[in-house]
PyMOL Python script that loads the backbone (N, CA, C, O; Angstrom):
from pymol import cmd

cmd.read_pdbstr("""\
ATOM      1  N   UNK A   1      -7.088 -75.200   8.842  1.00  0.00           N
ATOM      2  CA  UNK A   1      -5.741 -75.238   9.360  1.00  0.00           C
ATOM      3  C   UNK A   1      -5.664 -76.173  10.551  1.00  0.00           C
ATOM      4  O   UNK A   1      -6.464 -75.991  11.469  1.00  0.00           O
ATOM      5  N   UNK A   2      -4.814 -77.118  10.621  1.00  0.00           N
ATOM      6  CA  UNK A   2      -4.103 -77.805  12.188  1.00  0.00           C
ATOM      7  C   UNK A   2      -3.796 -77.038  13.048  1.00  0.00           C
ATOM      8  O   UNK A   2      -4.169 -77.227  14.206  1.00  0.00           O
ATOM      9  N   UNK A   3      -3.025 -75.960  12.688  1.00  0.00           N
ATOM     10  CA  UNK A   3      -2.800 -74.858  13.419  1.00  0.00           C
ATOM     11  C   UNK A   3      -2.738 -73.631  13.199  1.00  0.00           C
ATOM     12  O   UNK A   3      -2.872 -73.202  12.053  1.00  0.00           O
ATOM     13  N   UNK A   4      -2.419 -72.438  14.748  1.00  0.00           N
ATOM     14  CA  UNK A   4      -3.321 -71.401  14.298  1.00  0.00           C
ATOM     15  C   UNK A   4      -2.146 -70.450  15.040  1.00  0.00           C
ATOM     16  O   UNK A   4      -1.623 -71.071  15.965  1.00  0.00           O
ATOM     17  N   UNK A   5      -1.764 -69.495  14.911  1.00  0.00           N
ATOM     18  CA  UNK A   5      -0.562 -68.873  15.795  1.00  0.00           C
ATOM     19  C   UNK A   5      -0.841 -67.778  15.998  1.00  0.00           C
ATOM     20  O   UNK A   5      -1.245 -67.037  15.101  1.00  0.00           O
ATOM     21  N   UNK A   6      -0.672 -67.350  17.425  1.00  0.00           N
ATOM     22  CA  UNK A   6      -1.033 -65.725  18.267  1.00  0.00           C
ATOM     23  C   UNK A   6       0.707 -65.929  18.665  1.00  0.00           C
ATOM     24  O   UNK A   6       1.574 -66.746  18.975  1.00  0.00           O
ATOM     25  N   UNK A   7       0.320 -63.993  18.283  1.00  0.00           N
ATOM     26  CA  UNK A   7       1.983 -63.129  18.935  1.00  0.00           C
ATOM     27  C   UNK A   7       1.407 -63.249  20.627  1.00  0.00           C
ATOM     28  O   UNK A   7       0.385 -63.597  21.219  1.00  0.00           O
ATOM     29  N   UNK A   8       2.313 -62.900  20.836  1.00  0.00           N
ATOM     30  CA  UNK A   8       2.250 -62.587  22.951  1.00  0.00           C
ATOM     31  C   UNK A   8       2.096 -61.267  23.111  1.00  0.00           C
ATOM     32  O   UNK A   8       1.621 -60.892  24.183  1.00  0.00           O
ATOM     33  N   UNK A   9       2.502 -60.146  21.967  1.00  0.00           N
ATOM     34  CA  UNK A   9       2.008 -58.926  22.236  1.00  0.00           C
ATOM     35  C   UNK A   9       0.847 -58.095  21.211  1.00  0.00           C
ATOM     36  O   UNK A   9       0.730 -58.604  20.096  1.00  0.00           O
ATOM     37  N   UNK A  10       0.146 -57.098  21.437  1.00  0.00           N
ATOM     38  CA  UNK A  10      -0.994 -57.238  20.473  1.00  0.00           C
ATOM     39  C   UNK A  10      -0.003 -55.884  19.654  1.00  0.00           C
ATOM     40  O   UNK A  10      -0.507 -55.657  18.554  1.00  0.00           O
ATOM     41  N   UNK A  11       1.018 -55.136  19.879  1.00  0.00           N
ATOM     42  CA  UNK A  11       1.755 -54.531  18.671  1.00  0.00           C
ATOM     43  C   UNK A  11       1.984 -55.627  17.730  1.00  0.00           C
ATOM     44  O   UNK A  11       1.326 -55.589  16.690  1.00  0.00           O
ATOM     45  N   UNK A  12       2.842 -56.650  17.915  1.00  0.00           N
ATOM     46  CA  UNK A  12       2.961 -57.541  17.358  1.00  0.00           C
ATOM     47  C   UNK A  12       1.810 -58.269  15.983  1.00  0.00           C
ATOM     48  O   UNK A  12       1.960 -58.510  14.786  1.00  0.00           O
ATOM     49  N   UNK A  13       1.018 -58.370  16.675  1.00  0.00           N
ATOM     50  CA  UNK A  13      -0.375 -58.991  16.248  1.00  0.00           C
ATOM     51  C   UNK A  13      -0.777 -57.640  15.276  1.00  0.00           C
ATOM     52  O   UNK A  13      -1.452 -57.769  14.254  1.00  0.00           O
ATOM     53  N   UNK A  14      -0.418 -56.737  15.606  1.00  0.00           N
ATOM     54  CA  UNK A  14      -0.730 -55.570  14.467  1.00  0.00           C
ATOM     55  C   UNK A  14      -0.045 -55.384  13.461  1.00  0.00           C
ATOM     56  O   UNK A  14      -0.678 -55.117  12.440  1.00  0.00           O
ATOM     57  N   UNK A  15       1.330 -55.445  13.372  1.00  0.00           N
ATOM     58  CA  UNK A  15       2.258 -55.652  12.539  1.00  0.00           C
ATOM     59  C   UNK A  15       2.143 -56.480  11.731  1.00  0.00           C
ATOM     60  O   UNK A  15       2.445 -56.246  10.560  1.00  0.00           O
ATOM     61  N   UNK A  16       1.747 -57.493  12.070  1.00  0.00           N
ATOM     62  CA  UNK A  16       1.118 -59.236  11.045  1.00  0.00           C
ATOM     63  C   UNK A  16       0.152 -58.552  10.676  1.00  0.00           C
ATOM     64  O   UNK A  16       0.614 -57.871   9.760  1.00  0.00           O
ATOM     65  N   UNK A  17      -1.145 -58.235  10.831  1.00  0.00           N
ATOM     66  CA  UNK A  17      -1.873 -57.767  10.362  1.00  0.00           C
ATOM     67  C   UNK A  17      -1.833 -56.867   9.514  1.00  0.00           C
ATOM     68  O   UNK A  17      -2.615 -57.133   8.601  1.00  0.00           O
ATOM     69  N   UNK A  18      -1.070 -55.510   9.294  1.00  0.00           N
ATOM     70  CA  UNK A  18      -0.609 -55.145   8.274  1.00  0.00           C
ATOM     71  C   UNK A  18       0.035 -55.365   6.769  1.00  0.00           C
ATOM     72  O   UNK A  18       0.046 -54.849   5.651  1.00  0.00           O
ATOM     73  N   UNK A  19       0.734 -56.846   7.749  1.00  0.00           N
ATOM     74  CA  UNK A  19       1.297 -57.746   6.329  1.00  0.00           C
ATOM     75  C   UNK A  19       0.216 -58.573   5.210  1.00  0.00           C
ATOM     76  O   UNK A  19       0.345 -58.943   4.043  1.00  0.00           O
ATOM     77  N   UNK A  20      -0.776 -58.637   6.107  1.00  0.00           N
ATOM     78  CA  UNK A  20      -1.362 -59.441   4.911  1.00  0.00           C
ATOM     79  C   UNK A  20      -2.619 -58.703   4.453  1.00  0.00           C
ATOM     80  O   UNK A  20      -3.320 -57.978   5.159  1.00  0.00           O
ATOM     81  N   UNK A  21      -2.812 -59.025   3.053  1.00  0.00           N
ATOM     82  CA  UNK A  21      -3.986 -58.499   2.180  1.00  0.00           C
ATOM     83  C   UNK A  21      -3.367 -57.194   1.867  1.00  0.00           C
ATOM     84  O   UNK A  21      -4.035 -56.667   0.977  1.00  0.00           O
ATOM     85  N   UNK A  22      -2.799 -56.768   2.070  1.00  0.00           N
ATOM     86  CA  UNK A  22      -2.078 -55.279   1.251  1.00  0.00           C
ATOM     87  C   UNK A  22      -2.536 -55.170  -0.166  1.00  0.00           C
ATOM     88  O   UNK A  22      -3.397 -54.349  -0.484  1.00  0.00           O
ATOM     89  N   UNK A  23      -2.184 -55.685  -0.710  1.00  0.00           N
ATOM     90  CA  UNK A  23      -1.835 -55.924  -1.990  1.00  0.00           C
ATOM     91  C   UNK A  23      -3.666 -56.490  -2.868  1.00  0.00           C
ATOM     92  O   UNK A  23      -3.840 -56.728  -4.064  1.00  0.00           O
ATOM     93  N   UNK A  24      -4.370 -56.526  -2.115  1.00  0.00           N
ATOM     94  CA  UNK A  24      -5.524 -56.547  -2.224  1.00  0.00           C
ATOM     95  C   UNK A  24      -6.817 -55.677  -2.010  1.00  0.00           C
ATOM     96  O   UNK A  24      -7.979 -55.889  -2.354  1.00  0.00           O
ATOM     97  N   UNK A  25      -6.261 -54.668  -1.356  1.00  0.00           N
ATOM     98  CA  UNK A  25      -6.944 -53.260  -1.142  1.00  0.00           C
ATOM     99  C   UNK A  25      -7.252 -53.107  -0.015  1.00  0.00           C
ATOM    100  O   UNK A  25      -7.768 -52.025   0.264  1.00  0.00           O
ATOM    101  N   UNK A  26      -7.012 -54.366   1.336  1.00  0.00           N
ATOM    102  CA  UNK A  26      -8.287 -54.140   2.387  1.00  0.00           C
ATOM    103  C   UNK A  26      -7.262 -53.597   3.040  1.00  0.00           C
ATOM    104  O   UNK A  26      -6.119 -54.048   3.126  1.00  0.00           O
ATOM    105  N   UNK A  27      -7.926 -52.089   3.747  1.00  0.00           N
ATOM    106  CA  UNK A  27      -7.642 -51.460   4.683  1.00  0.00           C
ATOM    107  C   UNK A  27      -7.887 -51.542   5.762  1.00  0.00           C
ATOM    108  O   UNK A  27      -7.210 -50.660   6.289  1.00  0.00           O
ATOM    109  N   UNK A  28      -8.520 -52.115   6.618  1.00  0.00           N
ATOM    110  CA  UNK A  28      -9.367 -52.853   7.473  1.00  0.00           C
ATOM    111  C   UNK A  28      -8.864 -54.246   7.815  1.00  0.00           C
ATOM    112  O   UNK A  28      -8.610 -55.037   6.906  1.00  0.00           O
ATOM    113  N   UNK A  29      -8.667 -54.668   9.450  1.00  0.00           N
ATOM    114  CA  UNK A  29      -8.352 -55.708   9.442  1.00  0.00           C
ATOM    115  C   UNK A  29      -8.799 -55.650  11.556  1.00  0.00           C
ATOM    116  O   UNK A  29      -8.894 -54.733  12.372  1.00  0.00           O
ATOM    117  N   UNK A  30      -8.957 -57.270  11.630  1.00  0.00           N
ATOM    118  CA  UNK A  30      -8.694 -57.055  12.873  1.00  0.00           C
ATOM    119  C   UNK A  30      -8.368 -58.018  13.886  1.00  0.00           C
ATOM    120  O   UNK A  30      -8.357 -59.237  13.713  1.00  0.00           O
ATOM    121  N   UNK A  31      -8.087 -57.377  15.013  1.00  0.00           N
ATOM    122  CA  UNK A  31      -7.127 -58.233  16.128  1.00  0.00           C
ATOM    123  C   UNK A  31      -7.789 -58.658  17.276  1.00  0.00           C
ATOM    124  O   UNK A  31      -7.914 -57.669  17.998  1.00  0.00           O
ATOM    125  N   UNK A  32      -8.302 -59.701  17.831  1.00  0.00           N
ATOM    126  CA  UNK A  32      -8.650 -60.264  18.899  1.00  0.00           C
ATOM    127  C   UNK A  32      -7.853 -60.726  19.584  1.00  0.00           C
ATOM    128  O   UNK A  32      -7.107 -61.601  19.145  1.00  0.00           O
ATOM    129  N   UNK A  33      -7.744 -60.176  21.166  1.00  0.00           N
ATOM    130  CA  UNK A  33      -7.338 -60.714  22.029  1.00  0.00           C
ATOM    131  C   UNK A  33      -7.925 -61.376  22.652  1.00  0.00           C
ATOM    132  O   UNK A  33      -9.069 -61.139  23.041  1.00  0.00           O
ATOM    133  N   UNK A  34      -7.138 -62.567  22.941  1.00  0.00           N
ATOM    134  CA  UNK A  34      -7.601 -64.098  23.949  1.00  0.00           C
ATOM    135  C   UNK A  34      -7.047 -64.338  25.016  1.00  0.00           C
ATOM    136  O   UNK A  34      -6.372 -63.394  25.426  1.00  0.00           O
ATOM    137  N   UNK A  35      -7.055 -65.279  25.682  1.00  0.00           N
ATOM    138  CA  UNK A  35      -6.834 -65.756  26.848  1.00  0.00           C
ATOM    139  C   UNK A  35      -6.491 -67.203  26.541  1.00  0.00           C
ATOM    140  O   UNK A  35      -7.349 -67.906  26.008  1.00  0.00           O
ATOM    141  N   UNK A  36      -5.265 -67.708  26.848  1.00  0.00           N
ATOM    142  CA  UNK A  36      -4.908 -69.010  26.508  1.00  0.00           C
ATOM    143  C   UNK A  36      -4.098 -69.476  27.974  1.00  0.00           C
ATOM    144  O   UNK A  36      -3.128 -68.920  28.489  1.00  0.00           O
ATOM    145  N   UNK A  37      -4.848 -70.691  28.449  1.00  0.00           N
ATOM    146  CA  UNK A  37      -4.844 -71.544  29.562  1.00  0.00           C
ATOM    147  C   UNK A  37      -2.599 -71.852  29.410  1.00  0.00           C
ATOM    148  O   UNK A  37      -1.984 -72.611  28.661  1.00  0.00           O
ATOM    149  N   UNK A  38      -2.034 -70.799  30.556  1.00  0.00           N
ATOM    150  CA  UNK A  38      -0.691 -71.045  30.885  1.00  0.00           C
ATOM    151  C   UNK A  38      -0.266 -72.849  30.094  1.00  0.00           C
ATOM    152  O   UNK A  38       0.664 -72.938  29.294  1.00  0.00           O
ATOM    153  N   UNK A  39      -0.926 -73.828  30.410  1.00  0.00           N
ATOM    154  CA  UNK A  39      -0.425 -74.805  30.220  1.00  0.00           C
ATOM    155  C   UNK A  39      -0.477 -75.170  28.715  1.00  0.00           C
ATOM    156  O   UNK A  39       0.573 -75.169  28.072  1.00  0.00           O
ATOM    157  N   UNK A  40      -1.282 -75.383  28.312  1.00  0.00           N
ATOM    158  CA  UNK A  40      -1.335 -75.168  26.638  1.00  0.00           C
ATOM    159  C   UNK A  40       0.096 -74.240  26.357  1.00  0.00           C
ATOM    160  O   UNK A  40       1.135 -74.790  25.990  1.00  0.00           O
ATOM    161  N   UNK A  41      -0.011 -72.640  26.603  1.00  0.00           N
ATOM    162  CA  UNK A  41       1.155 -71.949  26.187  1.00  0.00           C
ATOM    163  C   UNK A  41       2.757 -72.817  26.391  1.00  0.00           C
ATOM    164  O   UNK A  41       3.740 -72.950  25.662  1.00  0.00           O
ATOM    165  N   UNK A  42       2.429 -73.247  27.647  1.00  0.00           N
ATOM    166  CA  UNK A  42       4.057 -74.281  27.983  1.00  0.00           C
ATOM    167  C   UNK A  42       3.960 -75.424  26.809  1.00  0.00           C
ATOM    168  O   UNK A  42       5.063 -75.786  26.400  1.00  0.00           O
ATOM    169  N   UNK A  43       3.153 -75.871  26.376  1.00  0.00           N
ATOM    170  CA  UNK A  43       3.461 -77.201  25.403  1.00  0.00           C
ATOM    171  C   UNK A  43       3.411 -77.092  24.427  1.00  0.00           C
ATOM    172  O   UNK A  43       3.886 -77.969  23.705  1.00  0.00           O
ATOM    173  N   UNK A  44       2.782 -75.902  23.864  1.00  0.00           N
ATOM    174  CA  UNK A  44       3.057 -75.703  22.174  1.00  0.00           C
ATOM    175  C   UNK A  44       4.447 -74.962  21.802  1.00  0.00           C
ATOM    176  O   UNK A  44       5.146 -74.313  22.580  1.00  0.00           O
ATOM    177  N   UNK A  45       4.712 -75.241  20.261  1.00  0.00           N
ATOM    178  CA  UNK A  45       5.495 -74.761  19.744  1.00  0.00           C
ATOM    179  C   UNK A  45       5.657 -73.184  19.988  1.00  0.00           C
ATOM    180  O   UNK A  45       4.547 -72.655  20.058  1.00  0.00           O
ATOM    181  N   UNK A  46       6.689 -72.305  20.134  1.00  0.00           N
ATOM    182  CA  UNK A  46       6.673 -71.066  20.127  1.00  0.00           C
ATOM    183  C   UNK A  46       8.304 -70.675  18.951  1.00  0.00           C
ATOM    184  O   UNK A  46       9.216 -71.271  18.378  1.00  0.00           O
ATOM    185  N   UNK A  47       7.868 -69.532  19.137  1.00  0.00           N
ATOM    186  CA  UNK A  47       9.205 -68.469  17.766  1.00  0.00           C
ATOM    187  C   UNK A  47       9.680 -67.391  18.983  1.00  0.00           C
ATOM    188  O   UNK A  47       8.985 -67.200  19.981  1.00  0.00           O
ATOM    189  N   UNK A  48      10.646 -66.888  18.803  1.00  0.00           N
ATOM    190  CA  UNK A  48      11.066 -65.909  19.445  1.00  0.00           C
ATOM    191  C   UNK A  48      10.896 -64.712  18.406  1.00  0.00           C
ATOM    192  O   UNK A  48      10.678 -63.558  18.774  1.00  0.00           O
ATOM    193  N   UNK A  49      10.992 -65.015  17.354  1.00  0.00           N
ATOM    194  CA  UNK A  49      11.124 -63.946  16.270  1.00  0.00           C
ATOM    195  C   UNK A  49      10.295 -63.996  14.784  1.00  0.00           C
ATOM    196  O   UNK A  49      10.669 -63.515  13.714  1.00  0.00           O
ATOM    197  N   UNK A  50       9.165 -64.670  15.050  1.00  0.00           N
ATOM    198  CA  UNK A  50       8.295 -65.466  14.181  1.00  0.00           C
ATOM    199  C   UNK A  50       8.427 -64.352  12.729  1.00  0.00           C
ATOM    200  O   UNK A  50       8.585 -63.206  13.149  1.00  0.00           O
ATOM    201  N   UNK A  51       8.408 -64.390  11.470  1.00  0.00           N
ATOM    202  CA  UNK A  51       8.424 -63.488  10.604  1.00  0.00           C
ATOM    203  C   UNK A  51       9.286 -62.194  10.694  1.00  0.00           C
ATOM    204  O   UNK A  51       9.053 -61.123  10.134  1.00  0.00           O
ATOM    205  N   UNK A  52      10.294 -62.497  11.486  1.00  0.00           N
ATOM    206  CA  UNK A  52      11.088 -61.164  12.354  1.00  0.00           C
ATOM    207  C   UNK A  52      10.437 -60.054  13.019  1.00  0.00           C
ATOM    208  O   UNK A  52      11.011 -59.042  13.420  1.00  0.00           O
ATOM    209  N   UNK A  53       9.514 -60.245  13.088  1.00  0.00           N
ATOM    210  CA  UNK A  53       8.419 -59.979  13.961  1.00  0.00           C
ATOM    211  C   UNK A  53       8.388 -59.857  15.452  1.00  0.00           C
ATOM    212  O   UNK A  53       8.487 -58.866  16.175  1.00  0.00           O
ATOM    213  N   UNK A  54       8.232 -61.062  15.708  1.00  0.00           N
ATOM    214  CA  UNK A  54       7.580 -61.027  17.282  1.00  0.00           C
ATOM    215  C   UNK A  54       7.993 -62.407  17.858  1.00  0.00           C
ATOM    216  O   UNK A  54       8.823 -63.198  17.409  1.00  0.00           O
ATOM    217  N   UNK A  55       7.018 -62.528  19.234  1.00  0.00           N
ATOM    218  CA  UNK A  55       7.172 -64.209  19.750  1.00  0.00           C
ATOM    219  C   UNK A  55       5.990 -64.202  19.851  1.00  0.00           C
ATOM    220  O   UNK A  55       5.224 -63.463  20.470  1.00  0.00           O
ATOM    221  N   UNK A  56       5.765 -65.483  18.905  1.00  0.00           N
ATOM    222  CA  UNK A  56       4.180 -66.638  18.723  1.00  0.00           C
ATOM    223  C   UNK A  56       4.606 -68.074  19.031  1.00  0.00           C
ATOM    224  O   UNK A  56       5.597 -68.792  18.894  1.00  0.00           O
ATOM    225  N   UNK A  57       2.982 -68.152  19.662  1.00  0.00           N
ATOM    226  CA  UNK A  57       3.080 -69.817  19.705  1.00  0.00           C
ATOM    227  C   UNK A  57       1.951 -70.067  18.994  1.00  0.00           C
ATOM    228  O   UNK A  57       0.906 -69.465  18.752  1.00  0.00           O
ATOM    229  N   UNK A  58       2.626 -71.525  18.619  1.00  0.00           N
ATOM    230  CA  UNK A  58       1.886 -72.240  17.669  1.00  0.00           C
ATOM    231  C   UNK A  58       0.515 -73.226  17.879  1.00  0.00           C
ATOM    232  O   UNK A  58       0.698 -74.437  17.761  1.00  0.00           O
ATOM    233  N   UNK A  59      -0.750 -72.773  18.163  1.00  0.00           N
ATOM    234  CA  UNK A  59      -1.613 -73.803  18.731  1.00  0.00           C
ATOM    235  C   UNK A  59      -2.289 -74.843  17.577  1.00  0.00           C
ATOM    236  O   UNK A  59      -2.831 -74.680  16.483  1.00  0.00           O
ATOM    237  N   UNK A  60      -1.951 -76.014  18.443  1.00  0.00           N
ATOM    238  CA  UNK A  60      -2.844 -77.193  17.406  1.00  0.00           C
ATOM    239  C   UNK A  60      -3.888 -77.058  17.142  1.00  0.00           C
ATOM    240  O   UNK A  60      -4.128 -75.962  17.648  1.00  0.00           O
ATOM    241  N   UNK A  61      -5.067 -77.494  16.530  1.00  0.00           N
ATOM    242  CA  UNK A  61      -6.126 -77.759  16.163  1.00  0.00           C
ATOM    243  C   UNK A  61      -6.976 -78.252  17.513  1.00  0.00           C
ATOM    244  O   UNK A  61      -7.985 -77.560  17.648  1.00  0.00           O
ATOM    245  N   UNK A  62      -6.837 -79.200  18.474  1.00  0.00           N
ATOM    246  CA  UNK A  62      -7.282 -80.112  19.208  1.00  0.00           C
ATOM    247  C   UNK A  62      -7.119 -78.751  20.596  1.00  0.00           C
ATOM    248  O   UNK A  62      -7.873 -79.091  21.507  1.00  0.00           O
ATOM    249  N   UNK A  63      -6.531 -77.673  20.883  1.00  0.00           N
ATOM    250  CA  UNK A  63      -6.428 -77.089  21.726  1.00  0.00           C
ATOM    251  C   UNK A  63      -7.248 -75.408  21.292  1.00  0.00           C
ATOM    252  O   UNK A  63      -7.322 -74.509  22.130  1.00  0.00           O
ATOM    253  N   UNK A  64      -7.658 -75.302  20.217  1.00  0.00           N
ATOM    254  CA  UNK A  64      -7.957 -74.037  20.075  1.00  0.00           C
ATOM    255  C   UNK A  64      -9.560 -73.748  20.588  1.00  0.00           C
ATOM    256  O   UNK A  64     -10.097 -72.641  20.564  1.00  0.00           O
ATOM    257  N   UNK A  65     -10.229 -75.093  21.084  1.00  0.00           N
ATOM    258  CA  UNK A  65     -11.422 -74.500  21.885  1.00  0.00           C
ATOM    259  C   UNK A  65     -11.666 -74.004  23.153  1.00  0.00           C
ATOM    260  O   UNK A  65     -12.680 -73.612  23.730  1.00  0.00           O
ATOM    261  N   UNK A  66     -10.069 -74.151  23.563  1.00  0.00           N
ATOM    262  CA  UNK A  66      -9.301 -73.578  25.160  1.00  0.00           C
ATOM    263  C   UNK A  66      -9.403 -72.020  24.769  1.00  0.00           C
ATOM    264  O   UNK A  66      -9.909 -71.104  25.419  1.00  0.00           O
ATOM    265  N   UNK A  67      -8.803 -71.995  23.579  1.00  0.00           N
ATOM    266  CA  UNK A  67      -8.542 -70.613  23.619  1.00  0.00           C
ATOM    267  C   UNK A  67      -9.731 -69.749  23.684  1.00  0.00           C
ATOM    268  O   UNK A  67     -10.750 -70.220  23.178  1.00  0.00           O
ATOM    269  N   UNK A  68      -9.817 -68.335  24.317  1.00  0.00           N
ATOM    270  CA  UNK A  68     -11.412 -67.404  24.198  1.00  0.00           C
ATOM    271  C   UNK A  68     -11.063 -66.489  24.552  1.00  0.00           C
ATOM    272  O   UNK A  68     -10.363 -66.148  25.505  1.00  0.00           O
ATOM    273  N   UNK A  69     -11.920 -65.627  23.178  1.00  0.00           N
ATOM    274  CA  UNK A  69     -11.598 -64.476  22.750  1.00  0.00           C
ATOM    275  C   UNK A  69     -12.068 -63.818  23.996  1.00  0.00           C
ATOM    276  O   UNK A  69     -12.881 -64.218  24.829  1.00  0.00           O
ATOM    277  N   UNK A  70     -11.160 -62.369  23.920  1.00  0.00           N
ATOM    278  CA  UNK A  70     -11.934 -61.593  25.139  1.00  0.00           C
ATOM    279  C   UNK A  70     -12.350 -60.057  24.238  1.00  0.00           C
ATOM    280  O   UNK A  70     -13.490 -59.597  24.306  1.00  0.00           O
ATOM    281  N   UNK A  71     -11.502 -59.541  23.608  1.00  0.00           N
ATOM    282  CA  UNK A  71     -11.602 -58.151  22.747  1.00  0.00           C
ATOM    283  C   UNK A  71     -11.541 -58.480  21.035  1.00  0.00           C
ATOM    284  O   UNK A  71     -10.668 -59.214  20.573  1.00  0.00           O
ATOM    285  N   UNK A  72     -12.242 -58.047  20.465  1.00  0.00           N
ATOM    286  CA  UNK A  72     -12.098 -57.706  19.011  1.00  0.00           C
ATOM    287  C   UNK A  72     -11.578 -56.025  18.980  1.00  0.00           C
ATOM    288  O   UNK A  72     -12.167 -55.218  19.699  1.00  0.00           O
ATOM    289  N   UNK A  73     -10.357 -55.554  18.030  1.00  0.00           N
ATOM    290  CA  UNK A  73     -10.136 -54.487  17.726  1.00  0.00           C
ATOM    291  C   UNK A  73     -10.115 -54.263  16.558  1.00  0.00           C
ATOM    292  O   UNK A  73      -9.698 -55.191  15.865  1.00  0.00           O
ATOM    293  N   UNK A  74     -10.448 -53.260  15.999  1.00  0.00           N
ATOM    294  CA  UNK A  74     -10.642 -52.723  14.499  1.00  0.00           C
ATOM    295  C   UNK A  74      -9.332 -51.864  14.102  1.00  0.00           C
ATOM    296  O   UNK A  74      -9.253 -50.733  14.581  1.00  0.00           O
ATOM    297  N   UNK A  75      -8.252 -52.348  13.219  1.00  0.00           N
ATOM    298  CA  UNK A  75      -7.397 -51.883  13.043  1.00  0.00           C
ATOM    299  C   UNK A  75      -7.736 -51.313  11.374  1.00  0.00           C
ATOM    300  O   UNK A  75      -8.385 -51.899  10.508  1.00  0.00           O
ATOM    301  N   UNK A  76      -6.832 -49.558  11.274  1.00  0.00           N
ATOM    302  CA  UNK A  76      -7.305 -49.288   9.790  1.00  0.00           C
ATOM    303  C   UNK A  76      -5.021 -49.729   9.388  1.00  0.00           C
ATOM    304  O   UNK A  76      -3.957 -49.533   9.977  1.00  0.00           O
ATOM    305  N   UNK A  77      -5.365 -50.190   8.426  1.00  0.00           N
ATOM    306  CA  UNK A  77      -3.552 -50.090   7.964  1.00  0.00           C
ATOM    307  C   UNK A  77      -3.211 -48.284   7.585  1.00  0.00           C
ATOM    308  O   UNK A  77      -3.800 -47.296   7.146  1.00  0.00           O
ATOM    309  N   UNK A  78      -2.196 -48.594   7.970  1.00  0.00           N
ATOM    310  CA  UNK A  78      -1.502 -47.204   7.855  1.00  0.00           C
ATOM    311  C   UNK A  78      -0.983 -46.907   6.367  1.00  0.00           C
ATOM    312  O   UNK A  78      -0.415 -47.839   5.799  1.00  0.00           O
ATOM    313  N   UNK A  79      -1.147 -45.520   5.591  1.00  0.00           N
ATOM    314  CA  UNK A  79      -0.750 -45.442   4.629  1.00  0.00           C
ATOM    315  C   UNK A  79       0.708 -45.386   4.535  1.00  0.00           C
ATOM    316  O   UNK A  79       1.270 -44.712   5.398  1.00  0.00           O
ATOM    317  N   UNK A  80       1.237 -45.811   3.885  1.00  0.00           N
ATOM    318  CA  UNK A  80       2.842 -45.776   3.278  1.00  0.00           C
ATOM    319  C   UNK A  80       3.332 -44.863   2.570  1.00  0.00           C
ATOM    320  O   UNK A  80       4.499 -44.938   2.187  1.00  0.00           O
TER     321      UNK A  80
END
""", "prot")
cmd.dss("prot")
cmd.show_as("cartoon", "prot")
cmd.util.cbc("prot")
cmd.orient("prot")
């Protein structure tokens, strides 16, 4: 991918995560939180309502070695 997109809140980031692979069985999924350098955040693309969702910004390719992880979380999806 060129680019790579984080919500600003990690509910958010859970909600996406729920959306994908459903339909494939995995119950299991998970969410890392990062730390992304204020200035990067001012120059990339952002959504206010990305997937009706949330607000993400959009990071290029050329900026994602700024970004660093700080937490991995283990999310199980919720049954329906």
């Amino acid at each position: 991918m060129e680019y790579k997109w984080f919500a600003e809140k990690l509910e958010d980031a859970i909600k996406w995560g729920e959306l994908f692979y459903h339909d494939r069985g995995v119950q299991t999924f998970y969410v890392v939180t990062a730390s992304i350098p204020i200035a990067i955040v001012q120059e990339m693309f952002s959504q206010d309502k990305l997937d009706n969702i949330g607000k993400a910004i959009c990071v290029s390719e050329e900026f994602l070695d700024q970004v660093k992880p700080i937490k991995v979380l283990r999310v199980r999806r919720r049954r329906k």
